[in-house]
VMD Tcl script that draws the C-alpha trace (Angstrom):
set ca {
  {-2.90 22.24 -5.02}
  {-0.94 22.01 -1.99}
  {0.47 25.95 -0.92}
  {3.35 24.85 1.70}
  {6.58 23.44 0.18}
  {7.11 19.74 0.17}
  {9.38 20.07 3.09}
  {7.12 21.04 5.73}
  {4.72 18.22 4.60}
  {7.29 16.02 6.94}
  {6.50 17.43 9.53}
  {4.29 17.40 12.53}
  {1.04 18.84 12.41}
  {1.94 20.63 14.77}
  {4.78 22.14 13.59}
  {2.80 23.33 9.99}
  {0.71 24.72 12.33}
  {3.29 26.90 13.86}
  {4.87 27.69 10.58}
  {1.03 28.70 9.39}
  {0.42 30.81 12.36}
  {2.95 33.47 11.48}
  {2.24 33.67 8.35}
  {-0.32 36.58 8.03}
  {1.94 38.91 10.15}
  {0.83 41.50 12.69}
  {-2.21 43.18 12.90}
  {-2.18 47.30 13.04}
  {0.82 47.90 11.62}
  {1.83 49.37 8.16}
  {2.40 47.83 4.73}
  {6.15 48.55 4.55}
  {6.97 48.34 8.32}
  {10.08 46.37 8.99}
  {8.34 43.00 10.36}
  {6.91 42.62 6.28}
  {10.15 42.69 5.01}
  {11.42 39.60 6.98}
  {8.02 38.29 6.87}
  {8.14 38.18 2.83}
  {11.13 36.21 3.15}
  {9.71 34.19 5.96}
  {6.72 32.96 3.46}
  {9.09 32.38 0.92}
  {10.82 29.73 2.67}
  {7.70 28.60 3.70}
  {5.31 28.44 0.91}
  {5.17 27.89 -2.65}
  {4.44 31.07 -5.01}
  {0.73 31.87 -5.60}
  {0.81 32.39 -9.56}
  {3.58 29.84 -11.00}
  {3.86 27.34 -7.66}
  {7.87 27.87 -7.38}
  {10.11 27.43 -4.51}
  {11.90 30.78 -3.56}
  {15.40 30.33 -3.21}
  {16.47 34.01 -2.53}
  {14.82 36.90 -0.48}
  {15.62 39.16 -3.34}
  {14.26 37.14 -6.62}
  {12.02 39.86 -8.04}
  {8.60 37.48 -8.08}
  {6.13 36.97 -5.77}
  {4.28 40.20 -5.24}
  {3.76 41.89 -1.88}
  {3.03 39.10 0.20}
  {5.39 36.95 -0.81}
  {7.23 39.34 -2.66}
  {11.09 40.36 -2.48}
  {12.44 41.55 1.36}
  {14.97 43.94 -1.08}
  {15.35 44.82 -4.39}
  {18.86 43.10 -6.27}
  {19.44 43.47 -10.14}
  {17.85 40.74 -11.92}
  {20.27 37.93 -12.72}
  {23.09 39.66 -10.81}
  {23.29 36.46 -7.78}
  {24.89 37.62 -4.36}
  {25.25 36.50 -1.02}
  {21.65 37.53 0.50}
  {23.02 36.70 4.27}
  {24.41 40.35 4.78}
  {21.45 42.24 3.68}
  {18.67 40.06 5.57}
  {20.91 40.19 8.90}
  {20.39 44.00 8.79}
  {16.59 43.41 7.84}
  {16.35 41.16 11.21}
  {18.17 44.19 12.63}
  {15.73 46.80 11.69}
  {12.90 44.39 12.51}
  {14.08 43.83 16.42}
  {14.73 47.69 16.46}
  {10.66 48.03 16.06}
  {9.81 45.08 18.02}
  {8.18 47.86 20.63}
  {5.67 48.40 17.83}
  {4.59 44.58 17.32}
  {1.90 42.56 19.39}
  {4.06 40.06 21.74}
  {1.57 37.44 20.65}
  {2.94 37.64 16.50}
  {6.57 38.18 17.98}
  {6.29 34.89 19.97}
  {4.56 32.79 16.75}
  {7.59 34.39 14.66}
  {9.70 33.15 16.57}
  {8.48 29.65 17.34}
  {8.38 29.50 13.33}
  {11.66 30.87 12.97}
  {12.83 27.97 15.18}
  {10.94 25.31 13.13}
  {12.72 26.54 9.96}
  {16.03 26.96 11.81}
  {16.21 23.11 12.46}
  {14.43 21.84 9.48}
  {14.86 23.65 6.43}
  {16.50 21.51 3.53}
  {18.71 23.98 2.62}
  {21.51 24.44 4.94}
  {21.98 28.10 4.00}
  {18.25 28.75 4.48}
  {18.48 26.50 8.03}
  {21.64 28.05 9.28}
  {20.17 31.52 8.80}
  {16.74 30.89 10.35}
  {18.38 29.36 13.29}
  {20.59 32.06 13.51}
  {17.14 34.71 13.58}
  {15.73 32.26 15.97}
  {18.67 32.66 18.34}
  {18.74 36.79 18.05}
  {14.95 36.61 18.78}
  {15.69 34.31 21.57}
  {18.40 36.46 22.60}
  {16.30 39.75 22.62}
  {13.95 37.95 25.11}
  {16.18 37.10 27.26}
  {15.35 33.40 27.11}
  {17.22 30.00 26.52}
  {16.82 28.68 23.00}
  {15.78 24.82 22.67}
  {17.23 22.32 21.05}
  {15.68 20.33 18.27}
  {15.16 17.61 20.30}
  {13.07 19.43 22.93}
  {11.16 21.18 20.02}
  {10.42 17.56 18.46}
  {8.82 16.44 22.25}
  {6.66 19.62 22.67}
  {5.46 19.67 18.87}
  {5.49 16.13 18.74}
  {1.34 15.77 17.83}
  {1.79 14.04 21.16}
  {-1.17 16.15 23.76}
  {0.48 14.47 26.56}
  {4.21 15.94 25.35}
  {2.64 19.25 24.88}
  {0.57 19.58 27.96}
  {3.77 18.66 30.18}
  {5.72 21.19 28.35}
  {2.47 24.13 29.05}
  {1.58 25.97 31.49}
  {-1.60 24.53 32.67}
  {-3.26 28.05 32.08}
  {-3.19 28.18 28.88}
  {-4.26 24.57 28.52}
  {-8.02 25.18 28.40}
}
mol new
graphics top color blue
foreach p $ca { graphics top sphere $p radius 0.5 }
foreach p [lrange $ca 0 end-1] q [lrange $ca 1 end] { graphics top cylinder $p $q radius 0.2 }
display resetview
């Protein structure tokens, strides 16, 4: 059995890879902490459920655990907009961004980007690209476009080492 969704298997390897490498979350930091409560919707999107293999379609379906469980609790059956109540989960989460390892905030967000461009849903998309942007934002970077993520994740080394800085390239 295959644990990503079907989506992601069109992608690069290199891109699952990304998407895999935020997965787990941050070391050293509490069970409830802000980052898991993204996170759980961030594995959601990402893979299928452990115990009956389904695709999540909301952060707030009660299934799924505590690692891939709900990011907030909403009455079962009762269907709502989730958009307003994960934007002030990404809020909490860049309020305790001081408390995260750069190293897991920089795989979030190169996953965040992957989804933000790629998901099939166009809800799901628009709001990861959205969190990719605010992540980008709080760094006080320059997001890039699809086409510049396609080159550097491309499974191409040459495309990736020109877009690397040559110390890290070991």
């Amino acid at each position: 059995m295959i644990v990503t969704q079907e989506w992601t298997h069109a992608l690069t390897c290199m891109q699952q890879t990304v998407l895999l490498t935020a997965i787990r979350g941050p070391d050293g930091v509490a069970k409830y902490h802000p980052s898991k409560f993204l996170l759980r919707w961030y594995r959601r999107c990402v893979l299928l459920g452990a115990l009956d293999h389904n695709v999540f379609e909301t952060p707030y379906d009660p299934r799924g655990g505590s690692f891939t469980g709900p990011s907030y609790e909403w009455p079962p059956g009762l269907p709502h907009d989730w958009t307003d109540k994960m934007n002030s989960v990404v809020d909490n989460y860049l309020k305790s961004l001081d408390e995260l390892p750069h190293h897991f905030q920089l795989h979030l967000m190169h996953a965040t980007e992957i989804i933000g461009y790629k998901h099939p849903d166009p809800k799901i998309r628009d709001w990861w690209n959205w969190v990719y942007l605010e992540l980008v934002k709080d760094m006080h970077l320059s997001p890039e476009t699809e086409k510049d993520l396609d080159f550097r994740l491309g499974d191409s080394e040459a495309q990736w080492r020109e877009t690397s800085s040559k110390a890290t390239q070991s």
